[in-house]
C-alpha positions as CSV (number, residue, x, y, z in Angstrom):
1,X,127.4,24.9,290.8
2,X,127.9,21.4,288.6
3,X,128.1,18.7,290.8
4,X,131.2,16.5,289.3
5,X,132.6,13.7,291.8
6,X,134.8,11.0,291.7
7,X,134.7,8.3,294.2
8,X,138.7,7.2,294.4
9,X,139.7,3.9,296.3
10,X,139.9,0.0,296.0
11,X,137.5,-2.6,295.1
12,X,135.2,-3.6,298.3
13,X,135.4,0.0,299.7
14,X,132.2,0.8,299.3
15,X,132.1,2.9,296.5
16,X,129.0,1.3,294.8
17,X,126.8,2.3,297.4
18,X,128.6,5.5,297.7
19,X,127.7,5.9,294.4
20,X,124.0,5.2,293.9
21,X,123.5,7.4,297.1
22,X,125.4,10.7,295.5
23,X,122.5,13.2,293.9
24,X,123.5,13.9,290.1
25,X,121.2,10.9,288.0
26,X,124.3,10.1,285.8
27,X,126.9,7.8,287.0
28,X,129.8,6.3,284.6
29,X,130.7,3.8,287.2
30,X,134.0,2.4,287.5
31,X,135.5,4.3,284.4
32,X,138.4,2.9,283.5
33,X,137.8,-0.9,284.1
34,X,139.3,-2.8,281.0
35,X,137.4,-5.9,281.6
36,X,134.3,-4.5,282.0
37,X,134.9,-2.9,278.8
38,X,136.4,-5.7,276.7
39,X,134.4,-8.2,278.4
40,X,130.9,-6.8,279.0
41,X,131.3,-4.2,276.3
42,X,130.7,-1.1,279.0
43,X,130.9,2.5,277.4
44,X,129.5,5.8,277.2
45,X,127.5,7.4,274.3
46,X,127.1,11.1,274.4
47,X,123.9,13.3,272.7
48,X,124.6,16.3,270.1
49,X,124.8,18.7,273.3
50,X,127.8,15.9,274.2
51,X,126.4,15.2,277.6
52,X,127.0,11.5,278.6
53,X,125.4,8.5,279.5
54,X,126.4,4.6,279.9
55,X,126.1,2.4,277.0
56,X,126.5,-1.6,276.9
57,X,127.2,-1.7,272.9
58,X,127.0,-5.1,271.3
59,X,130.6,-5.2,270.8
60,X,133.4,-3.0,271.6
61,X,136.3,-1.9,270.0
62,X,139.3,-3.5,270.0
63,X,141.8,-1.7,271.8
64,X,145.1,-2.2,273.9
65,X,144.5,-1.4,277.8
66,X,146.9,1.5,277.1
67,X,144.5,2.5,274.1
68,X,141.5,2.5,275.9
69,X,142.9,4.9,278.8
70,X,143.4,6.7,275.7
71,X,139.8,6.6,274.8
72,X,138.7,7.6,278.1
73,X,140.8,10.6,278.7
74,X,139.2,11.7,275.2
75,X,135.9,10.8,276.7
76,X,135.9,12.4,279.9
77,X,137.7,15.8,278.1
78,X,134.5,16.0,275.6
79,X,131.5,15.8,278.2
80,X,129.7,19.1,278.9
81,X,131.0,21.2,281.1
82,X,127.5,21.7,282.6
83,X,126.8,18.3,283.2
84,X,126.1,16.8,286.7
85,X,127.9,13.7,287.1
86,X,129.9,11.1,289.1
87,X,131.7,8.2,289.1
88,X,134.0,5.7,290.0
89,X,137.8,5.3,289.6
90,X,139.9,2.2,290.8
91,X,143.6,3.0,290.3
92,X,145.1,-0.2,292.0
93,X,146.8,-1.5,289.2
94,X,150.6,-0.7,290.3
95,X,151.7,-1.7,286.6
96,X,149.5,1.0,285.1
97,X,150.6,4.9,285.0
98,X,147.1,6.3,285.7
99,X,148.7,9.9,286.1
100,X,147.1,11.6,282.9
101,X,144.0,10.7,283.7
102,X,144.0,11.8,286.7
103,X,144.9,15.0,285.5
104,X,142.0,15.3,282.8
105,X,139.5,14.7,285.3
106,X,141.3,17.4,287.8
107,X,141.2,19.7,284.9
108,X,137.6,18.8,283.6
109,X,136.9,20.2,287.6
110,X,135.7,16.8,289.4
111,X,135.5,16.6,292.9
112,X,137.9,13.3,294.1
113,X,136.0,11.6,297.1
114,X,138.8,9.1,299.0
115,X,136.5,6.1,300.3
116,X,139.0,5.0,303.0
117,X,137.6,1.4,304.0
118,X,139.5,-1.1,307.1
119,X,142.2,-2.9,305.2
120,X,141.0,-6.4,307.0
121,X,137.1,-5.6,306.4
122,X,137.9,-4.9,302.5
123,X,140.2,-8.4,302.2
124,X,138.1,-10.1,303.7
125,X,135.3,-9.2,301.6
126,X,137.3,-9.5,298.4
127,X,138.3,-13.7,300.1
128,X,134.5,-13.8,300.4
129,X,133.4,-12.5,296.5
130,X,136.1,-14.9,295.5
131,X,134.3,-17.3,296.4
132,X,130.5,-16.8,296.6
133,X,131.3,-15.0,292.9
134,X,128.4,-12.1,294.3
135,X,129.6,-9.0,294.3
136,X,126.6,-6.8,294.8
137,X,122.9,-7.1,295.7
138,X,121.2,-3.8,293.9
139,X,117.3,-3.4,294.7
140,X,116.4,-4.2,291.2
141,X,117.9,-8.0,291.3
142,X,115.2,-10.2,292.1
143,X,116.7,-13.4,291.1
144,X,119.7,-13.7,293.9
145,X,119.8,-16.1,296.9
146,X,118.6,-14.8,300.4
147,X,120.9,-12.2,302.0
148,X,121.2,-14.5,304.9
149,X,122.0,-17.5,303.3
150,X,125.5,-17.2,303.2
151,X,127.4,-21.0,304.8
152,X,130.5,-21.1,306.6
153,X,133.3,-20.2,304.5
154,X,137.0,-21.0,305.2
155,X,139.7,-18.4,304.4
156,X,142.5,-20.2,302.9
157,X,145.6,-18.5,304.6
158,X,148.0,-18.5,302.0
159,X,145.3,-16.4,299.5
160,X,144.8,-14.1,302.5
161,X,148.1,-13.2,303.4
162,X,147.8,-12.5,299.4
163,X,145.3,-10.2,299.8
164,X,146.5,-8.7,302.6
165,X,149.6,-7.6,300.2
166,X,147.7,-6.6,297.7
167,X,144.9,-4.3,299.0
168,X,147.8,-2.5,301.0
169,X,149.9,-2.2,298.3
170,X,147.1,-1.2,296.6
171,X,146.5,1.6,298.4
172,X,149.7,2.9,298.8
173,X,149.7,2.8,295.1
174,X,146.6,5.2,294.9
175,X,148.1,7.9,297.5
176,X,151.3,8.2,295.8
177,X,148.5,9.5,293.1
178,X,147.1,11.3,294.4
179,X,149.4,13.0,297.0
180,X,149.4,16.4,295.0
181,X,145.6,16.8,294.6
182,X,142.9,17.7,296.9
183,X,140.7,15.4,298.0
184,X,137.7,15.0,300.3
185,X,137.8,11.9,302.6
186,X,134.7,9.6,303.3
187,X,134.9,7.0,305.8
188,X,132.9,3.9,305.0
189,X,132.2,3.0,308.4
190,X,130.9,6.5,308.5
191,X,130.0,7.1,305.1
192,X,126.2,9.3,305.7
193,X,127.7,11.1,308.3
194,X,131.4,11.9,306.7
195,X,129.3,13.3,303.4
196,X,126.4,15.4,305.2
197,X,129.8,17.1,307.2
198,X,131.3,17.5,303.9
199,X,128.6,18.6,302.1
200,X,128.3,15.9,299.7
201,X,125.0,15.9,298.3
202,X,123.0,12.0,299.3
203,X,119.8,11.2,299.0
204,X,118.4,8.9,301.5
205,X,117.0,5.9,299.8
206,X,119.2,2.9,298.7
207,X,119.5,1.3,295.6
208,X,121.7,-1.1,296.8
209,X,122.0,-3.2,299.8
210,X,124.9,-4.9,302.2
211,X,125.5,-7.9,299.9
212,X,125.1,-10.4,303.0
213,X,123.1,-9.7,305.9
214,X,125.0,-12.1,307.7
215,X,128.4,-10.9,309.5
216,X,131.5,-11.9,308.4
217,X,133.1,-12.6,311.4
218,X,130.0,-15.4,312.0
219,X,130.2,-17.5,309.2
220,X,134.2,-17.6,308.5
221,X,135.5,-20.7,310.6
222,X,138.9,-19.1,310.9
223,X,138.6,-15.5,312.1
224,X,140.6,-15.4,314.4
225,X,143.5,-17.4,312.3
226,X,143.0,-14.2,309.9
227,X,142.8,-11.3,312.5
228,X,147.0,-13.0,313.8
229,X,148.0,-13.0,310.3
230,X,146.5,-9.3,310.4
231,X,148.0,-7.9,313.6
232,X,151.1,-9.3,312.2
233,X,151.1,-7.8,309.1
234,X,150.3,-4.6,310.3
235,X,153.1,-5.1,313.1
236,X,155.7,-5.4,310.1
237,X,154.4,-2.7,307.4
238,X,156.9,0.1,309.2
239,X,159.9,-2.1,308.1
240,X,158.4,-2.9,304.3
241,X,156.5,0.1,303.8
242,X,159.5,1.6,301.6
243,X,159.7,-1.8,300.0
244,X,156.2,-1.7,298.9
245,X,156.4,2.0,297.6
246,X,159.6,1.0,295.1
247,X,157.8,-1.9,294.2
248,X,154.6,0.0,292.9
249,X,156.3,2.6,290.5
């Protein structure tokens, strides 16, 4: 059997690590990320037997974001059908109609993984990259500061409530997508164990570690300022929830 998966959620969630621990060698990472590909120049070259690998080219071509959804649809439609492969899809962009997609990869028989990850835990860590500007620490880095060097950070309440809106929203946005497709669900707080019940083919070893050793809830001065504003929120998501779904088509 090919081994095709696609790790579906929202930045933060874990699917990095999800990713370098899942079996097949080849992994497209996040596909569809525009910036990564107009910015960093992040595609895919394919061999005369069209199987698929990553690519940082020296410049990329020009093309609208709608165009290069476009590009990838007719990329992910032209890999082998007998490749082993997985990657990673971030759909969180309520202004963008990621439905097509989403169909080509169904059809080209990938396995969707949902990486369900705490709403508070995955703000929080998007309020901390904001600021440190460190994303991940992958084993081959050598040049990064100490993964327990991290200072006391302050959350700035206004850009959490923010994000608070936004990663909800978020994922609102990406089960409306998914809503009529099956779907395996990982956990991250129980990521190894979710997979081995599910069959998901890991290997053991990392290639990436926690990007901080240090806990969160240690070095921000304000936790508990930011867990209120959190029970809050959640408290009033019943009365907005329908708010938030009309809002995102």
């Amino acid at each position: 059997m090919v081994n095709r998966w696609i790790i579906v959620g929202e930045p933060r969630c874990g699917s990095h690590w999800l990713q370098s621990k899942l079996t097949p060698r080849t992994g497209l990472d996040e596909i569809i990320n525009y910036d990564m590909y107009s910015n960093t120049n992040h595609d895919f070259i394919f061999d005369e037997n069209n199987f698929i690998g990553r690519i940082n080219r020296t410049t990329a071509d020009p093309l609208t974001q709608k165009e290069f959804l476009q590009k990838r649809i007719n990329q992910i439609k032209r890999i082998n059908p007998l490749q082993h492969i997985k990657g990673i899809l971030f759909c969180n962009i309520h202004q963008i109609d990621y439905t097509e997609f989403i169909k080509t990869l169904d059809e080209c028989r990938f396995k969707f993984i949902m990486l369900e990850k705490n709403l508070f835990d995955r703000a929080l860590s998007h309020c901390i990259v904001t600021i440190t500007k460190l994303a991940h620490r992958w084993k081959i880095q050598t040049e990064l500061p100490p993964a327990d060097s991290l200072d006391k950070i302050t959350i700035d309440l206004k850009v959490w409530i923010e994000a608070l809106f936004r990663e909800y929203q978020a994922t609102e946005y990406r089960k409306s997508l998914f809503s009529n497709y099956k779907f395996i669900t990982v956990r991250y707080e129980n990521l190894i164990e979710d997979c081995q019940t599910n069959n998901i083919p890991i290997h053991q070893g990392d290639d990436i570690y926690k990007t901080w050793s240090t806990d969160y809830k240690d070095i921000v001065t304000n936790i508990d300022e930011l867990r209120q504003l959190y029970d809050s929120f959640i408290k009033c998501i019943p009365a907005y929830s329908q708010f938030f779904l009309t809002y995102a088509k």
